[in-house]
KELOBA-346634 format. One record per residue: chain; residue in three letters; residue number from 1; x, y, z of N, C-alpha, C in turn. Coordinates in pm, whole numbers, plus 50000, padded with zeros to 5 digits. Atoms other than C-alpha are relative to their C-alpha. Layout:
REM KELOBA-346634
PT; chaine; residu; num; n_c1; n_c2; n_c3; ca_c1; ca_c2; ca_c3; c_c1; c_c2; c_c3
PT; A; ALA; NUM; X; Y; Z; X; Y; Z; X; Y; Z $
...
***
This chain:
REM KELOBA-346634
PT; chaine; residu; num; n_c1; n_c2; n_c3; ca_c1; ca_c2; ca_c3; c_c1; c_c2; c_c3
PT; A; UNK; 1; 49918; 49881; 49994; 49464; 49276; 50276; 49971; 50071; 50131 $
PT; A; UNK; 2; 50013; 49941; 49855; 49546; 49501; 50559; 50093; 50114; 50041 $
PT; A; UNK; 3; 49856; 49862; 49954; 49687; 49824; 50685; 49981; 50008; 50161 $
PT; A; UNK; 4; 50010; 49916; 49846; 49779; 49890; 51047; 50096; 50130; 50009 $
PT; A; UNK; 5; 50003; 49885; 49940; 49840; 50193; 51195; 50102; 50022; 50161 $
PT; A; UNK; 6; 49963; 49984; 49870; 50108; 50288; 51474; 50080; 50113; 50011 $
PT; A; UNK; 7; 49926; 49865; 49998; 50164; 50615; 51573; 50096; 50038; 50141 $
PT; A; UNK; 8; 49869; 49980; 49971; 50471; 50734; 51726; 49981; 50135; 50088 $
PT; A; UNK; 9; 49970; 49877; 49891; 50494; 50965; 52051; 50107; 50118; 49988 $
PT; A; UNK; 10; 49837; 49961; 50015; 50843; 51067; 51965; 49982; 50141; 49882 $
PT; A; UNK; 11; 49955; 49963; 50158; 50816; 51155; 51609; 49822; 50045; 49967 $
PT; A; UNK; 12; 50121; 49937; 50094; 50520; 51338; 51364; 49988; 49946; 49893 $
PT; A; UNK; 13; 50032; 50093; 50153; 50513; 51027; 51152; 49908; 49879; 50124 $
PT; A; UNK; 14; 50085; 50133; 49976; 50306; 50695; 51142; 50046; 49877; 49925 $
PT; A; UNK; 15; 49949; 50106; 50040; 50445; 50367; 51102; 49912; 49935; 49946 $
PT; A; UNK; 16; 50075; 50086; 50104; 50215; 50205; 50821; 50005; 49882; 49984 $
PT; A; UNK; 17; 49913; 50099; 50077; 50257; 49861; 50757; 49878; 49937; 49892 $
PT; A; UNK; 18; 50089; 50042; 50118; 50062; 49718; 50438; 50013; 49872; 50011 $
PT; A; UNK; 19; 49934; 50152; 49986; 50003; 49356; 50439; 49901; 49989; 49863 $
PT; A; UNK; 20; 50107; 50125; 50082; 49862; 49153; 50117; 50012; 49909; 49983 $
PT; A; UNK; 21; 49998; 50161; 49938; 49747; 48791; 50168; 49993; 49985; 49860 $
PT; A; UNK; 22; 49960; 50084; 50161; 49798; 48522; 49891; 49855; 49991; 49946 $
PT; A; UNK; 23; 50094; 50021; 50065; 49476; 48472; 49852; 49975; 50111; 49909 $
PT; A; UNK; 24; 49994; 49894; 50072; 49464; 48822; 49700; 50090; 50040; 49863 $
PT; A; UNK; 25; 49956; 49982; 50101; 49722; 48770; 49495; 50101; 49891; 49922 $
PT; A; UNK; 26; 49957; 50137; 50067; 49754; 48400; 49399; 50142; 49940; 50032 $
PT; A; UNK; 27; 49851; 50038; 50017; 50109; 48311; 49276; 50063; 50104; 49954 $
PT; A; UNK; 28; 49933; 49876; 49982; 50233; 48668; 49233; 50152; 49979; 50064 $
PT; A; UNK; 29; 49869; 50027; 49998; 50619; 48683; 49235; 50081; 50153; 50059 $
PT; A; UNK; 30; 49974; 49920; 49959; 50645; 49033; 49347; 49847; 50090; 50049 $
PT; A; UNK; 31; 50105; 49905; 49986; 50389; 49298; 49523; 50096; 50155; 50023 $
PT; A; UNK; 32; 50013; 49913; 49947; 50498; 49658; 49546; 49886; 50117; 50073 $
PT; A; UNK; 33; 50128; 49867; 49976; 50269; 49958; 49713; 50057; 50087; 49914 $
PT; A; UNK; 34; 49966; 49894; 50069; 50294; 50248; 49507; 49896; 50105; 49994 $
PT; A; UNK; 35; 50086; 49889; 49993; 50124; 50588; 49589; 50094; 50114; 49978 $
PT; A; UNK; 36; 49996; 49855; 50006; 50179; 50944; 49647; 50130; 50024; 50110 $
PT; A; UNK; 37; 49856; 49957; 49890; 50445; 50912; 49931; 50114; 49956; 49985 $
PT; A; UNK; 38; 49849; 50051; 50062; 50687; 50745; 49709; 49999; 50063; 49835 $
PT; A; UNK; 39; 50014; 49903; 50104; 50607; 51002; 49422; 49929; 49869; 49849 $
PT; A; UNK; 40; 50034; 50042; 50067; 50454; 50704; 49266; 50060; 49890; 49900 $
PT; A; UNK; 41; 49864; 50024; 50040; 50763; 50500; 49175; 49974; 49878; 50012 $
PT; A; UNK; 42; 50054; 50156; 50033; 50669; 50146; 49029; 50099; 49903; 50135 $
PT; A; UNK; 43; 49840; 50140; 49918; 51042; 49979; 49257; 49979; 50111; 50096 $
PT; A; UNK; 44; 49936; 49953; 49907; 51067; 50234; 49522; 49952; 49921; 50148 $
PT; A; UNK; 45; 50036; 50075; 49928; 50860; 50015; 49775; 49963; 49874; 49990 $
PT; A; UNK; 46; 50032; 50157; 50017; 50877; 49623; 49707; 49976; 50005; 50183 $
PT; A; UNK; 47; 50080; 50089; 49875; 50646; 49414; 49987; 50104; 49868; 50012 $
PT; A; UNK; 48; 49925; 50169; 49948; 50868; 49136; 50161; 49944; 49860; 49949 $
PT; A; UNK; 49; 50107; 50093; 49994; 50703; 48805; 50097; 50052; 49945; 50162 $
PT; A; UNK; 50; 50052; 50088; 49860; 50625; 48589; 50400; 49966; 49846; 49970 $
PT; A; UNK; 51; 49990; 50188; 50046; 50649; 48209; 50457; 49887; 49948; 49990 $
PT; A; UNK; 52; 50138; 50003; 50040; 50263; 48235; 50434; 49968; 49984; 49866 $
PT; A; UNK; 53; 50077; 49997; 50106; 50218; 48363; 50077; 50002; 50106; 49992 $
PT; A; UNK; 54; 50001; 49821; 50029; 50144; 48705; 50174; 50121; 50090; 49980 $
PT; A; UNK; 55; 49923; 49884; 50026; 50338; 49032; 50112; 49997; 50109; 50132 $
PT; A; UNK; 56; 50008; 49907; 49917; 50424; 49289; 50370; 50108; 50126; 50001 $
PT; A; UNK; 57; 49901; 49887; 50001; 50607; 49597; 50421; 49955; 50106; 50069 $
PT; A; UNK; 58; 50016; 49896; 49938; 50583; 49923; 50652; 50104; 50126; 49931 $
PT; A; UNK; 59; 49942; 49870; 50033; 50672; 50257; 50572; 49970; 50128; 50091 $
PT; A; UNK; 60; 50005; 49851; 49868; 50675; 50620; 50806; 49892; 50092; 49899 $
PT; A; UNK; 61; 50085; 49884; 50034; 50396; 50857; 50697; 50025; 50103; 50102 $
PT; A; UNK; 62; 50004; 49909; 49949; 50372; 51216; 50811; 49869; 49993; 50063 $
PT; A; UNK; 63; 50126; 50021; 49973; 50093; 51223; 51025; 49900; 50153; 49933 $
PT; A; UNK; 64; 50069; 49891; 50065; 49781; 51458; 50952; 49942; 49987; 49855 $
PT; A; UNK; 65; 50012; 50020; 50197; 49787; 51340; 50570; 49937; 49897; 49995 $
PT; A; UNK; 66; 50061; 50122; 50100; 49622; 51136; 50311; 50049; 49979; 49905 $
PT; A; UNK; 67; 49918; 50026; 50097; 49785; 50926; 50109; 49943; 49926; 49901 $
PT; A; UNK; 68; 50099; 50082; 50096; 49656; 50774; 49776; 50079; 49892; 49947 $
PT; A; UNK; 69; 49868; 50115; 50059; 49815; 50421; 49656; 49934; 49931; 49939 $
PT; A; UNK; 70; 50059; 50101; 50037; 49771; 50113; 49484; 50120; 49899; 50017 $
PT; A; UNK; 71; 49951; 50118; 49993; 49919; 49759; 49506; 50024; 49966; 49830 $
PT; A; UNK; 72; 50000; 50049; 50146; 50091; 49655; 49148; 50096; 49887; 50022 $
PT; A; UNK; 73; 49945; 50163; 49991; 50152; 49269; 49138; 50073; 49949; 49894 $
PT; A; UNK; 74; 49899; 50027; 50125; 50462; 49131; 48921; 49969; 50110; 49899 $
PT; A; UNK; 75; 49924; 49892; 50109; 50509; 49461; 48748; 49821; 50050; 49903 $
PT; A; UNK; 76; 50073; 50047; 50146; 50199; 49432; 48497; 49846; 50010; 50068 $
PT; A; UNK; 77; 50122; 49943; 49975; 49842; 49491; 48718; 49978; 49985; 50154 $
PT; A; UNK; 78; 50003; 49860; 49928; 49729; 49733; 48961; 49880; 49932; 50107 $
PT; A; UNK; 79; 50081; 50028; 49903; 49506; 49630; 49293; 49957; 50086; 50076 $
PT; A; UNK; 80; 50039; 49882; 49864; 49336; 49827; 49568; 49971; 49920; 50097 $
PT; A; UNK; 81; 50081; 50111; 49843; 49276; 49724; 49934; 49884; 50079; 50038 $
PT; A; UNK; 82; 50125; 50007; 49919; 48963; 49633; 50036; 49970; 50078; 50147 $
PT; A; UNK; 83; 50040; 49930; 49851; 49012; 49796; 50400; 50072; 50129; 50015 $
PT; A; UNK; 84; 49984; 49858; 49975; 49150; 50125; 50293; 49936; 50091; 50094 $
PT; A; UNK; 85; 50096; 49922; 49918; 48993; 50412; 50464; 49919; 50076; 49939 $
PT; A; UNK; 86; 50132; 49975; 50080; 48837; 50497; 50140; 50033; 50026; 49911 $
PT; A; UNK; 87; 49986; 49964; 50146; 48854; 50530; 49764; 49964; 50090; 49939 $
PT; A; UNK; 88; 50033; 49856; 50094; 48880; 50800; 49532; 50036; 49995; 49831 $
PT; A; UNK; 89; 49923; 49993; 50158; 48932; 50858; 49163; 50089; 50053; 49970 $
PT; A; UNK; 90; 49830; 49934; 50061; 49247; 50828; 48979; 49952; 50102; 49881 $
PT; A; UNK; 91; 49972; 49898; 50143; 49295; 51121; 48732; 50057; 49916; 49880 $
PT; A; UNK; 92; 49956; 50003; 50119; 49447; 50856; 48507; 49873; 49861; 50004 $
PT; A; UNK; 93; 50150; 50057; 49993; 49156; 50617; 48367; 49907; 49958; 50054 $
PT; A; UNK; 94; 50154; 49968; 49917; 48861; 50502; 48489; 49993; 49847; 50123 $
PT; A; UNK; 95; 49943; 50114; 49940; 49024; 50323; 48786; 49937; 50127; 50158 $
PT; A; UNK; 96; 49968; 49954; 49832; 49021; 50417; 49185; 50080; 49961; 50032 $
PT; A; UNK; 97; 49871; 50029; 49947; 49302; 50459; 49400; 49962; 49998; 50136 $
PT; A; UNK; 98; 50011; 50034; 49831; 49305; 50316; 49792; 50071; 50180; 50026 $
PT; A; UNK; 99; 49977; 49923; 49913; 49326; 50593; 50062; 50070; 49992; 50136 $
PT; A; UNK; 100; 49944; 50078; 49853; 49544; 50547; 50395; 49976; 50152; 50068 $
PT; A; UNK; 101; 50019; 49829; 49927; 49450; 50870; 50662; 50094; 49981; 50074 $
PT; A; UNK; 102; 49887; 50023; 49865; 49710; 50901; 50904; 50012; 50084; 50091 $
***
C-alpha cells in the first residue's frame, strides 16, 4: 500500500492518490477508500484496478487537514494502510482508522 502526495501551486488542495497492491488484497474484486472526505460513503470512491492486481485512485484534499479512512475490500471487510501518517481510534469498535496529513 501507498499514498503519494502532490501539492498544487495553483489551488489549496492536494492531489492524493491511494494505491493498494494485490498482495494486500489477494483476489479482491473491488477496493474502495472510504473516510471522512467522502462523509464516509461505502461507493462514493471505488479504486481503479490495474493490469498488476493492485487498486488505485486519487482524490483532491484541502490542504492543512487530516483525514481519517479505511480501505473496504468487496463490500464486506475493512483494511488500513500500513504507510499512513498515523493511526487513531475509530469511535465505532475496537478498530483503528488510517490517517492521511495534507
Amino acid at each position: 500500500m501507498s499514498i503519494t502526495k502532490k501539492f498544487l501551486k495553483s489551488k489549496p488542495v492536494v492531489k492524493v492518490t491511494f494505491k493498494v497492491d494485490k498482495e494486500a488484497v489477494s483476489t479482491a474484486e473491488s477496493v474502495h477508500v472510504v473516510g471522512e472526505f467522502n462523509e464516509w460513503n461505502k461507493e462514493a470512491t471505488p479504486m481503479k484496478p490495474m493490469k498488476n492486481g493492485s487498486f488505485s485512485t486519487t482524490v483532491e484534499l484541502t490542504k492543512d487537514q487530516e483525514y481519517q479512512f479505511r480501505y473496504l475490500i468487496d463490500g464486506k471487510s475493512w483494511k488500513n494502510d500500513e504507510e499512513a501518517d498515523k493511526l487513531v481510534q475509530s469511535p465505532f469498535a475496537d478498530a483503528k482508522n488510517s490517517v492521511v496529513v495534507v
